[in-house]
N, C-alpha and C positions, 0 to 999 in steps of 0.2 A: 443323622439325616440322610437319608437314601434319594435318588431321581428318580424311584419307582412310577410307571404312569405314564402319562404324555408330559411331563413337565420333560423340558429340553433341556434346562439345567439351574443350578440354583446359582443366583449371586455372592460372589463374598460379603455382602454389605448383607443378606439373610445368612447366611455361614455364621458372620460373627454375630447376629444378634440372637439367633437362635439356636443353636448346634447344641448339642446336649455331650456332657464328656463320656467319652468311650463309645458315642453313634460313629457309624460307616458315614464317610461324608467324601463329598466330592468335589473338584473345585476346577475352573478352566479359569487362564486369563493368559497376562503377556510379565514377563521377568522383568524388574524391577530392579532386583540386587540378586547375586549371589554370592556365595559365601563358600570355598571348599578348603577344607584342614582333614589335618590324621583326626582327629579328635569328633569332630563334628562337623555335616555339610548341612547347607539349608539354600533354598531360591525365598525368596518375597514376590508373588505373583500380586497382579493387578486387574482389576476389567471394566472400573469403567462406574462403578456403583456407588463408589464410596473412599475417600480421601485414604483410609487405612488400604493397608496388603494383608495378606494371609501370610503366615510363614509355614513354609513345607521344609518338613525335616528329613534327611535320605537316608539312608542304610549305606554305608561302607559301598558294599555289594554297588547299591544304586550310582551313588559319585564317581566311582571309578567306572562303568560303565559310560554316563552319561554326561560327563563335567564339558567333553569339549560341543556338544550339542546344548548346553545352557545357558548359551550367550545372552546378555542383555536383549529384550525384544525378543525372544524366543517363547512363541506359544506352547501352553501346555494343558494337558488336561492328569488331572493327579487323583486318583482315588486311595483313602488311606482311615485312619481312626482321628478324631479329635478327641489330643487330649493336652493334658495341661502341660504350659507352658513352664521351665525353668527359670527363664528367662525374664527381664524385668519390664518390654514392649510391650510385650502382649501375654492375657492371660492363658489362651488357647493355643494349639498349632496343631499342625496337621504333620500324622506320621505316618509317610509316603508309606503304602503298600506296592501301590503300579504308580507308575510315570511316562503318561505317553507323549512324545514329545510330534504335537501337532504342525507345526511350524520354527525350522530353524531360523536364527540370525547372525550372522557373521560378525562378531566384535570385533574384528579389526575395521569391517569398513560401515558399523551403524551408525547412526550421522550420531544420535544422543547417544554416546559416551559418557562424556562430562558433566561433570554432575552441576554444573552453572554453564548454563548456555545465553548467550542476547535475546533479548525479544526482538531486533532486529535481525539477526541470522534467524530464530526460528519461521521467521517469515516468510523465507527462502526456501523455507523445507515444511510447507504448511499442510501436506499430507500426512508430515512424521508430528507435529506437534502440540496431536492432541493424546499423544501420549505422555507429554511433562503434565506435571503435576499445577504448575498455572493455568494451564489451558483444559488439563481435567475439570478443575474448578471452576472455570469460566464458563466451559458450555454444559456443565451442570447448572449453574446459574441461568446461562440464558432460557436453557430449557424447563426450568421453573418458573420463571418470568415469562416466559413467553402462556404456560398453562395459566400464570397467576392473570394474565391478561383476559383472558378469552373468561376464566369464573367470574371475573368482578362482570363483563360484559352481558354475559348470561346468564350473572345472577339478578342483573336488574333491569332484563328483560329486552334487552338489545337484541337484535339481528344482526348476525355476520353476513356481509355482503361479499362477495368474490368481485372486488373491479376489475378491466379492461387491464392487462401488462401492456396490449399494444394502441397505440391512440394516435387521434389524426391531430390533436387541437394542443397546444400547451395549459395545462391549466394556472400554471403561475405568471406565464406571460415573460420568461425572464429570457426564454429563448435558449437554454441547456440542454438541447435535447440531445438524444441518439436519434438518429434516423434508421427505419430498417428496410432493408431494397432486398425484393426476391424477381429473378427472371431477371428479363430485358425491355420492361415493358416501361415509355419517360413516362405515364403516368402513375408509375407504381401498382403495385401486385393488388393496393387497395382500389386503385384506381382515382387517388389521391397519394399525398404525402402521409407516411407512417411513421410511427416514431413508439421510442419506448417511454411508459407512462413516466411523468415524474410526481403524479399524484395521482388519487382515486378518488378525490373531495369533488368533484363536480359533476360525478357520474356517481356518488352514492348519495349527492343532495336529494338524486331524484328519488330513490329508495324512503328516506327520510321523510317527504313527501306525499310517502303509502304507509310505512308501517312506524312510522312517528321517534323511535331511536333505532340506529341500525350504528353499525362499527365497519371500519378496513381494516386488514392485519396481511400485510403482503409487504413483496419487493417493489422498490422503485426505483427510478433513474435520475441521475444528471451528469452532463456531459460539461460540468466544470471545473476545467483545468487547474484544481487546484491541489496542494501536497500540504495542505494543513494535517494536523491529528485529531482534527475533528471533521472530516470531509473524507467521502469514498465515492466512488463512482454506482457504485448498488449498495441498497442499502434498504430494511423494512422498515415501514410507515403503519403507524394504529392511527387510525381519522375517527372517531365517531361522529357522529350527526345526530341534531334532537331537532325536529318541527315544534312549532309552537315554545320558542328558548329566544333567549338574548344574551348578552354579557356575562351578563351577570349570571346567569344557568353554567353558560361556559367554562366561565373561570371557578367555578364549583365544582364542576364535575372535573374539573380536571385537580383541582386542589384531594379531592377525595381519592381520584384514581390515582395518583402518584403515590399517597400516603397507606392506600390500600393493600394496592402490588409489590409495594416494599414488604411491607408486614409480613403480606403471604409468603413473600419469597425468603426471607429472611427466617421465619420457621419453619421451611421446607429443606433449607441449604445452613444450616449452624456449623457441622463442619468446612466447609468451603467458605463461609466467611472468617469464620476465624481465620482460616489460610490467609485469607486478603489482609488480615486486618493485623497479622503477624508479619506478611512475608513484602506484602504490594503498600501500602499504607497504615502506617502505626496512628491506633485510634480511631480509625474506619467506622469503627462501631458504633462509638459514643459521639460521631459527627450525624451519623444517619439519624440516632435516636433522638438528636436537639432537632432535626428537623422536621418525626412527627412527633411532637410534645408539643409545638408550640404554631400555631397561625401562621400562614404565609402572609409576609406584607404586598402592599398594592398600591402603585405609584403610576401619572401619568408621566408620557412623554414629557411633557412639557416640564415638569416639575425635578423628574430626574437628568433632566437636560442643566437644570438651578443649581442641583446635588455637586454638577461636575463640572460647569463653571466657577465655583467657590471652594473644588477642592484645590488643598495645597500642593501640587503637584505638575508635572510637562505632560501633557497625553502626546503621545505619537500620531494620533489624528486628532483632528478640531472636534473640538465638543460648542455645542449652542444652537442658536436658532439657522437651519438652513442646513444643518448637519447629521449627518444619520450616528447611530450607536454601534460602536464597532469589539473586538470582544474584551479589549483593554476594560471598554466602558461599563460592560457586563458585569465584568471580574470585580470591578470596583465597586458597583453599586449593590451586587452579593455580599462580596466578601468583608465588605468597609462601611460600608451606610446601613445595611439592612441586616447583615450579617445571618443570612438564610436564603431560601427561596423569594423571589419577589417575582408578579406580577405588572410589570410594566404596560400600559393601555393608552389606547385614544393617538395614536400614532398619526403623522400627518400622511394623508390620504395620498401625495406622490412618491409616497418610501413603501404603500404597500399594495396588495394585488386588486384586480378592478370590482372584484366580485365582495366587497367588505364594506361594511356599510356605513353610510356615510352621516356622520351625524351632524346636530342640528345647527352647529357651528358654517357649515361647507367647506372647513378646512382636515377637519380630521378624522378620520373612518375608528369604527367600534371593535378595535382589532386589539390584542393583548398577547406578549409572550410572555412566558414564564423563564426565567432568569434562575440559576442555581452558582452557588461556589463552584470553581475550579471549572468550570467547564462554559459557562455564560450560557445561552439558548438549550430550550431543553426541549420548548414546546412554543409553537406559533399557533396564534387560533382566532377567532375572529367570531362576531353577528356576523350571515349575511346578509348582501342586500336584497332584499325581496321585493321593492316597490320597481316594475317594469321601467318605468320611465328614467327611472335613477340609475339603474342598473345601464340602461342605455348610453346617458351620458358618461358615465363612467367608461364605459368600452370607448366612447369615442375620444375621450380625455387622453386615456391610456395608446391610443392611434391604433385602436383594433379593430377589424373587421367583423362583422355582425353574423357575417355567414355560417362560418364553422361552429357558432356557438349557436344555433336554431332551435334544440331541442332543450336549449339552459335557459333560455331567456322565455320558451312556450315552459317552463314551471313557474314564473310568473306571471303567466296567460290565466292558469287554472286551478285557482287554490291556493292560492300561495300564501304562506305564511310566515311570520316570525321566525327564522331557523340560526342555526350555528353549531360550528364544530372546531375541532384544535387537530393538528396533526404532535405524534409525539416521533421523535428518531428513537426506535430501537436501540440501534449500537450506541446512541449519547447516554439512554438511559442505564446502560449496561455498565458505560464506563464509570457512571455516577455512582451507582453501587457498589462496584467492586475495588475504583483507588486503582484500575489501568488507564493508562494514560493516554495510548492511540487505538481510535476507529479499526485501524489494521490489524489488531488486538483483538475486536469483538464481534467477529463475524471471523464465520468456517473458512472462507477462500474471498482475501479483499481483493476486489479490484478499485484500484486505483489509476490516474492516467501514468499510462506506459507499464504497465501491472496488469497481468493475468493471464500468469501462468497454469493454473489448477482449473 
């Protein structure tokens, strides 16, 4: 296999699938292992493609030249013959012709030395660690998850919406905001109060609106102080929106999306889950696959409120009437009652945001999360309310002011329809997959409070 061409260079992950023995073949990545004796030298390069390395074999001549230049982390680009391997790793290898060494590394002082490092030290060093092979895996992962999001969207006809990153209004109403100040000016550079979004759902209702399903797929913010492993300070959100949908549309397409995006992802990334399912959580696999084989269950508040009243157990926080679900409550009614995915609905109307619609009860809004093992909340999502008047009292319930929201409440002025949508957390769904444990785990550079460094 030759780079004859414009190609810039070929992958190891096409190297070993295709190289034919005794073609000219080429290889670039970063050292992995090396190996130097009388007998025989070799590096293991790496780039990025694929869970395996290459092995490049050197000539005498070459080791002795280049040994103290081959430090772990040292780029190289190798030109040589593939041919077969003696070896019992691999059936191929590569026997170095040239060795140009693109990039030194200094083993005495590269941080990944040890061949077991913390996932809390590599967090410290989050520029170097996507070069371990957990983190290989990981945003290989995300980055097929993240394509397998965008096909299921646009394969059934959704619009991608680019929402607002900066916004003047809270759309959850919880009050987490960032604020962002440019200049000197007290009424701000907007000439309002600015703030970073902590959602896109209210500005792509109106999209939804026009062109009937549309999607978010962005960053978002919250400025709450908290050091759980499920909680970051930025973080991406998928919202979709469908006009003319209710509950029950909702909590379907979101049953479908979940079970979809695994799939794809899961025969996109077979070696990187094995990883996971070997090295991060044993049985990873055959937990995913009970979950799409079988129906999610679907429970109201009220009822799974009954589940944890009668179970035999202390909860840490009060369970019952007058009590919110907290993630103890979650884990429990996943992992013990339902023992899968569940959909929890019908929430009372003061535990959720103003804009969820209120059903015919007047105690409980059309609002539903979807609840999973080991992680509780995965997806919140809701009917909105469309009927003006209701929406109305709701803001005033909630002690909102009407103003900021002018062009939310003029889409039930004109048109307006039956609508709803769910947000899902990216980094929760990543976690659910792969059997890692902390948010700070599944994103490139976390920010967390008192966090953010990179």
């Amino acid at each position: 296999m030759s780079t004859a061409g414009t190609q810039r260079r070929i992958s190891i992950r096409t190297l070993l699938e295709q190289a034919t023995a005794g073609a000219p073949v080429e290889a670039t990545g970063w050292v992995k292992t090396a190996r130097f004796s009388k007998n025989v030298s070799f590096v293991h390069l790496f780039d990025g493609s694929t869970t395996k390395t290459v092995q490049v074999v050197l000539t005498a001549e070459q080791a002795a030249e280049l040994k103290d230049q081959l430090g772990i982390g040292a780029a190289l680009r190798v030109r040589g013959s593939w041919v077969a391997s003696p070896g019992g790793e691999q059936d191929h290898e590569i026997g170095a012709t040239e060795v140009i060494v693109v990039g030194t590394s200094d083993p005495a002082t590269y941080p990944l030395q040890k061949k077991r490092t913390s996932l809390e030290h590599l967090r410290t060093i989050a520029h170097l660690r996507p070069r371990t092979n957990t983190f290989q895996s990981l945003f290989r992962v995300r980055n097929a998850l993240s394509w397998q999001i965008h096909r299921f969207y646009q394969e059934r006809g959704f619009q991608w919406v680019h929402t607002p990153i900066l916004a003047t209004m809270d759309a959850e109403g919880a009050g987490e905001l960032f604020s962002v100040q440019a200049g000197d000016a007290p009424e701000g550079f907007f000439g309002k109060p600015a703030f970073l979004a902590v959602s896109g759902q209210l500005e792509v209702e109106s999209f939804a609106q026009a062109f009937t399903d549309v999607y978010t797929f962005g960053p978002t913010f919250r400025a709450e102080n908290s050091n759980t492993a499920r909680h970051a300070s930025e973080f991406w959100m998928i919202e979709p929106e469908m006009a003319f949908a209710d509950l029950n549309d909702v909590i379907a397409l979101a049953e479908e999306f979940i079970k979809e995006i695994t799939r794809g992802t899961l025969a996109q990334c077979p070696e990187d889950f094995a990883f996971f399912d070997k090295f991060i959580e044993k049985g990873l696999l055959d937990k995913i696959q009970a979950v799409l084989d079988a129906p999610f269950a679907r429970v109201t508040w009220h009822d799974a409120q009954e589940h944890l009243v009668r179970a035999d157990r202390q909860w840490e926080h009060p369970v019952g009437p007058g009590t919110s679900l907290q993630a103890e409550h979650e884990r429990y009614l996943a992992e013990e009652v339902f023992k899968g995915p569940v959909f929890i609905t019908d929430y009372p109307g003061d535990q959720k945001a103003f804009y969820m619609r209120l059903n015919d009860d007047g105690e409980t809004v059309a609002a539903t999360d979807l609840i999973v093992p080991r992680l509780g909340e995965i997806i919140g999502g809701s009917q909105r309310e469309e009927r003006l008047e209701v929406l109305l009292q709701r803001m005033a319930h909630h002690g909102m002011s009407e103003a900021p929201y002018w062009w939310y409440t003029d889409l039930r002025r004109f048109g307006s329809t039956p609508h709803g949508g769910f947000g899902l957390g990216f980094e929760r769904m990543l976690l659910w997959l792969t059997g890692m444990k902390n948010i700070r785990d599944a994103i490139p550079f976390p920010r967390t409070p008192g966090s953010a460094d990179f």
